[in-house]
FILUM-516480 format. One record per residue (C-alpha): residue number from 1; residue in three letters; x, y, z. Coordinates in pm, whole numbers, padded with zeros to 5 digits. Example, Ala and Ser with C-alpha at 12.3 -4.5 7.8 and 13.67 -1.06 7.14 Angstrom:
2
{i = 1; aa = Ala; c1 = 01230; c2 = -00450; c3 = 00780}
{i = 2; aa = Ser; c1 = 01367; c2 = -00106; c3 = 00714}
% end
This chain:
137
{i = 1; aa = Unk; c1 = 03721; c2 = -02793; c3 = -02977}
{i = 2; aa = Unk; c1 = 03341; c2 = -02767; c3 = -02929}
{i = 3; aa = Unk; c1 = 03348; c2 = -02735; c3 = -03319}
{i = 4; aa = Unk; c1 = 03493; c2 = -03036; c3 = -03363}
{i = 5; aa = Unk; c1 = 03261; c2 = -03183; c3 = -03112}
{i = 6; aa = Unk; c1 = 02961; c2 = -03088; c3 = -03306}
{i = 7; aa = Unk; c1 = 03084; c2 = -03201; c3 = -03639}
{i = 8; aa = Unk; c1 = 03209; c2 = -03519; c3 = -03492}
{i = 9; aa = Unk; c1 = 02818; c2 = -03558; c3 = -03327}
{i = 10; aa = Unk; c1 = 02623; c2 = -03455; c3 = -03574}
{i = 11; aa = Unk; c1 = 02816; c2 = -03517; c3 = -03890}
{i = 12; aa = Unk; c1 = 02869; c2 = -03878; c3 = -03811}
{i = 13; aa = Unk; c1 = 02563; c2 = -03965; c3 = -03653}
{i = 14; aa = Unk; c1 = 02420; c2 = -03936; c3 = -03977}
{i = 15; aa = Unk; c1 = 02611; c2 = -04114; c3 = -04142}
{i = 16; aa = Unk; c1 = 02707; c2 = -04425; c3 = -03879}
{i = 17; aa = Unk; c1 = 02343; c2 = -04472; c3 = -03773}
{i = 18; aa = Unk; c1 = 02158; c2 = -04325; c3 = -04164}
{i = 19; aa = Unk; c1 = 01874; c2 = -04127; c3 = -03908}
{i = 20; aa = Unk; c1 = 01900; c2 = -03753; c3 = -03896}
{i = 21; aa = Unk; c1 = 02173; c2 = -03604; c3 = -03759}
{i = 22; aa = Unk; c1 = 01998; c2 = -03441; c3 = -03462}
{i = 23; aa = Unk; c1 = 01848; c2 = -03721; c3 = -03332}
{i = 24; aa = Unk; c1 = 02201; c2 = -03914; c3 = -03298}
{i = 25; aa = Unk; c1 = 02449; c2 = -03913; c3 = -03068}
{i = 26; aa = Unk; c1 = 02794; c2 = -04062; c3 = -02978}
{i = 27; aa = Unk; c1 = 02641; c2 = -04426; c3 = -02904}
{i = 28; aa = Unk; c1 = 02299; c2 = -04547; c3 = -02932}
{i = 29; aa = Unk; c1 = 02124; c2 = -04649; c3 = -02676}
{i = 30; aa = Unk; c1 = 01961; c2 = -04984; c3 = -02744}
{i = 31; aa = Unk; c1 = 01757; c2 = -05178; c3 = -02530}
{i = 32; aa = Unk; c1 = 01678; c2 = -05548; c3 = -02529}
{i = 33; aa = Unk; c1 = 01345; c2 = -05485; c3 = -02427}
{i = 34; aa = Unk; c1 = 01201; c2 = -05244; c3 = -02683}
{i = 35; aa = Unk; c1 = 01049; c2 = -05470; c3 = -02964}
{i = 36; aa = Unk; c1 = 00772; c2 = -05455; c3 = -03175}
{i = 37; aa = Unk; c1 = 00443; c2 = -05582; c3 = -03027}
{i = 38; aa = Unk; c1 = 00419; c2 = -05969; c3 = -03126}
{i = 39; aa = Unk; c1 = 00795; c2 = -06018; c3 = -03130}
{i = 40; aa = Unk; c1 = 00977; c2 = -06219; c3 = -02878}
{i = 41; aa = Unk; c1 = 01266; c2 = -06038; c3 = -02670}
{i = 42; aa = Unk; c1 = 01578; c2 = -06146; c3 = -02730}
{i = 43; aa = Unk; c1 = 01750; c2 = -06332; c3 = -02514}
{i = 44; aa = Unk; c1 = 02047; c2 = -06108; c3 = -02357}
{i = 45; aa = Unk; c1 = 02355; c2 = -06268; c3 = -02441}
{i = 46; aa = Unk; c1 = 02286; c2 = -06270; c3 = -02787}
{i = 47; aa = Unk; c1 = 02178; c2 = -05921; c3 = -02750}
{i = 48; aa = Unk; c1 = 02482; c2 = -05788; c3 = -02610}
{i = 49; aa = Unk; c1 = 02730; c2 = -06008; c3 = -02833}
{i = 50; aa = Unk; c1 = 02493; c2 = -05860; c3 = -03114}
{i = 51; aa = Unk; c1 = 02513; c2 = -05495; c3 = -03009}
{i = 52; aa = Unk; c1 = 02857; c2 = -05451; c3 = -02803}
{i = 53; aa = Unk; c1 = 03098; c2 = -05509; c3 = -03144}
{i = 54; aa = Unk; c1 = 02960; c2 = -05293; c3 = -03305}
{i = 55; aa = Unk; c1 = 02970; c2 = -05012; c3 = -03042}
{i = 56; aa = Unk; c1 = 03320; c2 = -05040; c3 = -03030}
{i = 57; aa = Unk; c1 = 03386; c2 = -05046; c3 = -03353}
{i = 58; aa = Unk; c1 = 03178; c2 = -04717; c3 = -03373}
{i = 59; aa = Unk; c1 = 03358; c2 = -04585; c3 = -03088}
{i = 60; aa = Unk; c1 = 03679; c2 = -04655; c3 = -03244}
{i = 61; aa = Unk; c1 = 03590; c2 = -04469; c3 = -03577}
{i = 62; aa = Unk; c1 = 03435; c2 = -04156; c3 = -03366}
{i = 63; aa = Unk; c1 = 03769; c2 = -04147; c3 = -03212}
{i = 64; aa = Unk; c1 = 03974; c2 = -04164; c3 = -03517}
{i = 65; aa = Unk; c1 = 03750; c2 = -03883; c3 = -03624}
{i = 66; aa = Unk; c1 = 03822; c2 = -03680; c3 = -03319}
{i = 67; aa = Unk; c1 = 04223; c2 = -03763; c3 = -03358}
{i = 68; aa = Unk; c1 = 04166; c2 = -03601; c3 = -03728}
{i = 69; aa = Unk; c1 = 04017; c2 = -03323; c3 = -03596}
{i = 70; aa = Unk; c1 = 04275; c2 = -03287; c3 = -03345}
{i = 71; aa = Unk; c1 = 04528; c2 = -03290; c3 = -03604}
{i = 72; aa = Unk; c1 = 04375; c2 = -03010; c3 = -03805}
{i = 73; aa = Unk; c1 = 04297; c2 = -02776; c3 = -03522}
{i = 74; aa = Unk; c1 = 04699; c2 = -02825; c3 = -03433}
{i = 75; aa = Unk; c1 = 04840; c2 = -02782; c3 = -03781}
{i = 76; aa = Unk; c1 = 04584; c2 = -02434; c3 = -03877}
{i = 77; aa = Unk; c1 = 04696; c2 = -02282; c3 = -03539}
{i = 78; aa = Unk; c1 = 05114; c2 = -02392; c3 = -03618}
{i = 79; aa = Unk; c1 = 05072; c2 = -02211; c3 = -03946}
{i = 80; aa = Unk; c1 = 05246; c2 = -01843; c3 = -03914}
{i = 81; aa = Unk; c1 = 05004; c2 = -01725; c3 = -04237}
{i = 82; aa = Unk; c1 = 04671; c2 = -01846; c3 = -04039}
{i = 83; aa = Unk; c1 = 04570; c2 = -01491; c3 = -04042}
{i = 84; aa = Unk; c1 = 04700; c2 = -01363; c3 = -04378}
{i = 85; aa = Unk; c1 = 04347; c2 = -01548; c3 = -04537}
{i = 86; aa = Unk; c1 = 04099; c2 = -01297; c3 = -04605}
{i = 87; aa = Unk; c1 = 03784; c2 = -01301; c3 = -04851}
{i = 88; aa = Unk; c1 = 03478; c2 = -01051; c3 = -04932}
{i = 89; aa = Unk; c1 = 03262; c2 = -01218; c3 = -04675}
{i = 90; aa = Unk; c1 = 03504; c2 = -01143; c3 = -04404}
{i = 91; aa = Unk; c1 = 03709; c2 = -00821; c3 = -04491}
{i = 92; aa = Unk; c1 = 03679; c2 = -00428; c3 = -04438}
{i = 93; aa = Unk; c1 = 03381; c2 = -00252; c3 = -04642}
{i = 94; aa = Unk; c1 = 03494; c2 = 00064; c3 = -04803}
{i = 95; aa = Unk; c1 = 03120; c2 = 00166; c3 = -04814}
{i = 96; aa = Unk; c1 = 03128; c2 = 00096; c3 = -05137}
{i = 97; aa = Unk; c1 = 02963; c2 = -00292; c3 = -05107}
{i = 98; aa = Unk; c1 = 02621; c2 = -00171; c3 = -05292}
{i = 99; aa = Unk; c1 = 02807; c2 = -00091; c3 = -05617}
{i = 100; aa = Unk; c1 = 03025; c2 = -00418; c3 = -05625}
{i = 101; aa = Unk; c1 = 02887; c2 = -00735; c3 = -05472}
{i = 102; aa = Unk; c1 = 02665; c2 = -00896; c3 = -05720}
{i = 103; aa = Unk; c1 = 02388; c2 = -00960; c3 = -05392}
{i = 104; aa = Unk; c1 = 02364; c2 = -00596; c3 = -05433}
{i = 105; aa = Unk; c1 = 02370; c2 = -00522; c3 = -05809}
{i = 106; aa = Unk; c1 = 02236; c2 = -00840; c3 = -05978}
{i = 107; aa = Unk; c1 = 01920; c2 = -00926; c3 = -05822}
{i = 108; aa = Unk; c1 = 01588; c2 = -00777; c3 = -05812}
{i = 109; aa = Unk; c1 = 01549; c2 = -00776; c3 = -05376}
{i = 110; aa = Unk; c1 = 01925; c2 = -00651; c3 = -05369}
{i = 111; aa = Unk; c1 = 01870; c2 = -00360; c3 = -05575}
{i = 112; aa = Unk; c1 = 01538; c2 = -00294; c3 = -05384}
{i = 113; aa = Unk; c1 = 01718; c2 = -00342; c3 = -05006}
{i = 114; aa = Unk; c1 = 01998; c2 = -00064; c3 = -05162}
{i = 115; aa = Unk; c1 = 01715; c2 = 00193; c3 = -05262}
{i = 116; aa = Unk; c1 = 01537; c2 = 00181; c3 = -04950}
{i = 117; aa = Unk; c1 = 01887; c2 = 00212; c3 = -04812}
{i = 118; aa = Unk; c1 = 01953; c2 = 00507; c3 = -04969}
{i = 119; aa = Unk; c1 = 01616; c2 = 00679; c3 = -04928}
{i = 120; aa = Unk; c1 = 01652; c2 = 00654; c3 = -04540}
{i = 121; aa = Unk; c1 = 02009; c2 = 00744; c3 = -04546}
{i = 122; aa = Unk; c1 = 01907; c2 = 01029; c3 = -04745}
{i = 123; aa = Unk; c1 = 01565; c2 = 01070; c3 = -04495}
{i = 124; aa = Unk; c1 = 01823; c2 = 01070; c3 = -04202}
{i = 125; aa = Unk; c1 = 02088; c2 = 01316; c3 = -04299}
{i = 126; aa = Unk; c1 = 01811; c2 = 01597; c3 = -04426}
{i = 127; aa = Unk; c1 = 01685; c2 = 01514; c3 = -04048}
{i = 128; aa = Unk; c1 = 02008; c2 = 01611; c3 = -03868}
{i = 129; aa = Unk; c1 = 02057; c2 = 01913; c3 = -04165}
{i = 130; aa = Unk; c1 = 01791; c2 = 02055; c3 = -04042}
{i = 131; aa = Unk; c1 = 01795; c2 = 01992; c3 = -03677}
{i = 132; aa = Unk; c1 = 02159; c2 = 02147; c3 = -03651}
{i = 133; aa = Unk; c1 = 02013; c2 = 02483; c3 = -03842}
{i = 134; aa = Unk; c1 = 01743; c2 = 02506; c3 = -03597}
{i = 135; aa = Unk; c1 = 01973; c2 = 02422; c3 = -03299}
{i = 136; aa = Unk; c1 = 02232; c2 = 02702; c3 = -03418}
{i = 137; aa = Unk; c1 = 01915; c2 = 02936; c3 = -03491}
% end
């Protein structure tokens, strides 16, 4: 569930407090006595019956949240095809991955990246050529 945890922090931080979602967390910390020079502090009952409702109310959605999660987690790992899913980004490479993904074939740094592939692969196996002729020499 640590996934879950870090959506659930991050991914709601941003949007129940609008800052950026790293500097969130599951509550925010208020205090009555950070104002802005010149203003008055507040006085702390009104603070709190300002601040506490809407706490909760957060704390009650970041729960819900958590329960969804939950729910997800539990119905992915009850499915019998959970590991039938399988797409180019996860599957087997026949070695054949330079001549068919389009990262490869359809872009000017792909095709570059396969050459200088190539070259050392070609580099590497005159190397060993020649260093088994001299070793059975």
């Amino acid at each position: 569930m640590t996934t879950a945890n870090r959506l659930l922090l991050y991914g709601e931080a941003a949007r129940l407090y609008d800052i950026y979602s790293l500097d969130g967390g599951f509550f925010r910390i208020k205090y009555r006595q950070d104002r802005r020079p010149g203003l008055a502090k507040e006085n702390p009952v009104w603070f709190h019956l300002k601040h506490w409702p809407v706490s909760f109310a957060i704390g009650g959605w970041l729960w819900f949240r958590r329960w969804q999660y939950e729910r997800l987690t539990r119905r992915i790992w009850q499915n019998p095809d959970r590991f039938a899913y399988e797409d180019a980004a996860i599957s087997q490479t026949a070695g054949k991955e330079f001549e068919t993904l389009d990262l490869f074939t359809k872009t000017r740094g792909g095709m570059e990246a396969v050459g200088k592939a190539r070259k050392i692969k070609a580099i590497t196996a005159g190397a060993r050529k020649r260093g088994a002729e001299t070793a059975s020499a």
